[in-house]
N, C-alpha and C positions, 0 to 999 in steps of 0.2 A: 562414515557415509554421511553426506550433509543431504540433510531435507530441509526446507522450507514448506511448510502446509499452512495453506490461508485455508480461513471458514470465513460464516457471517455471509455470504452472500444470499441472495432470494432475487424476489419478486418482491416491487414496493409501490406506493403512489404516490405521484408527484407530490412535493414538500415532505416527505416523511423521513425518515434516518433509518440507518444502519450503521452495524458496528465491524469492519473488518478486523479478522485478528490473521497474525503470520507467528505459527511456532515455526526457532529455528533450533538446529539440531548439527552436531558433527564439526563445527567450527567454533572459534571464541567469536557468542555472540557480539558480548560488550567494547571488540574492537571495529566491529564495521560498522558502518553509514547504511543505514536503510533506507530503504526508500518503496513507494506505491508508486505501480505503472499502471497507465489500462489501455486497452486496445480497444476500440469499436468494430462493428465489422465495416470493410473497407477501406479502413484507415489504417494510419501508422501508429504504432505502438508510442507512449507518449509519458512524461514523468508526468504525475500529479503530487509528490511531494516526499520530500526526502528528510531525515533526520539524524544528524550527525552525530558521534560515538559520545565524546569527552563533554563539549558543552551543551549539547543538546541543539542546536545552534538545526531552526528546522524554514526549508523552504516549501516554495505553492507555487503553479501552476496558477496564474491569471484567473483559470475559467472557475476554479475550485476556492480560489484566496477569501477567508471570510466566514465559508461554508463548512470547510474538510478539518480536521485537527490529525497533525499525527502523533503518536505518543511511543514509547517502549519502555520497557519493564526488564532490566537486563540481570535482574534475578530469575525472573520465568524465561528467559531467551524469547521476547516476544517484542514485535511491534503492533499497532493495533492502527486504524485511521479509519476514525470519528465521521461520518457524510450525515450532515443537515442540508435539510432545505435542497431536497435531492431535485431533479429536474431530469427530464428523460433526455435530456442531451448526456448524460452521466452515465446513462446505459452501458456497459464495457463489461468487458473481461478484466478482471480486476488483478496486477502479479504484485508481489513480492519480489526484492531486491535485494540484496546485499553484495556489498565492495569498499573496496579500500581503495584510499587516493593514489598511494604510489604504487599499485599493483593492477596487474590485467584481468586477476583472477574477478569473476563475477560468480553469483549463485541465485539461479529465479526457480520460483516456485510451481506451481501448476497452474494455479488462475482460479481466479472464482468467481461466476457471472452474479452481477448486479443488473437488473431488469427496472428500470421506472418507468410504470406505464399506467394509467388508469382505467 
């Protein structure tokens, strides 16, 4: 049975950090591409940053580039993604990702709201 469970989300104020983490479970972590989406409300669901199996090889999202780090630990089956310098445009629902390049197969997580607001 694959789970993906992110924590780390809350309530925060403007400039402050949080730490998302995603345990994953039921698949070989250490061969997929992970990745953080988020969704605002009214908008489309959106990557803010992905980070590949073998060399780490990790992209961003324009709006987050600078700010966001994301990391994985593929001894824990985990990815984690770092927010500094948070700004209430960041506001979302925060998912979890995993996938591979030459497959359809995908696996998302449940979400987990991030709030920046003072």
């Amino acid at each position: 049975q694959v789970q993906l469970v992110e924590s780390g989300g809350g309530l925060v104020q403007p400039g402050g950090s949080l730490r998302l983490s995603c345990a994953a479970s039921g698949f070989t972590f250490s061969s997929a591409r992970m990745s953080w989406y988020r969704q605002a409300p009214g908008k489309e669901r959106e990557l803010v940053a992905r980070i590949s199996r073998a060399d780490r090889n990790t992209d961003y999202s324009d709006s987050v580039k600078g700010r966001f780090t994301i990391s994985r630990d593929d001894a824990k089956n985990t990815v984690y993604l770092q927010m500094n310098s948070l700004v209430p445009e960041d506001t979302a629902v925060y998912y979890c990702h995993a996938g591979w390049r030459f497959s359809a197969t995908v696996y998302w997580g449940q979400g987990t709201q991030v709030t920046v607001s003072s």
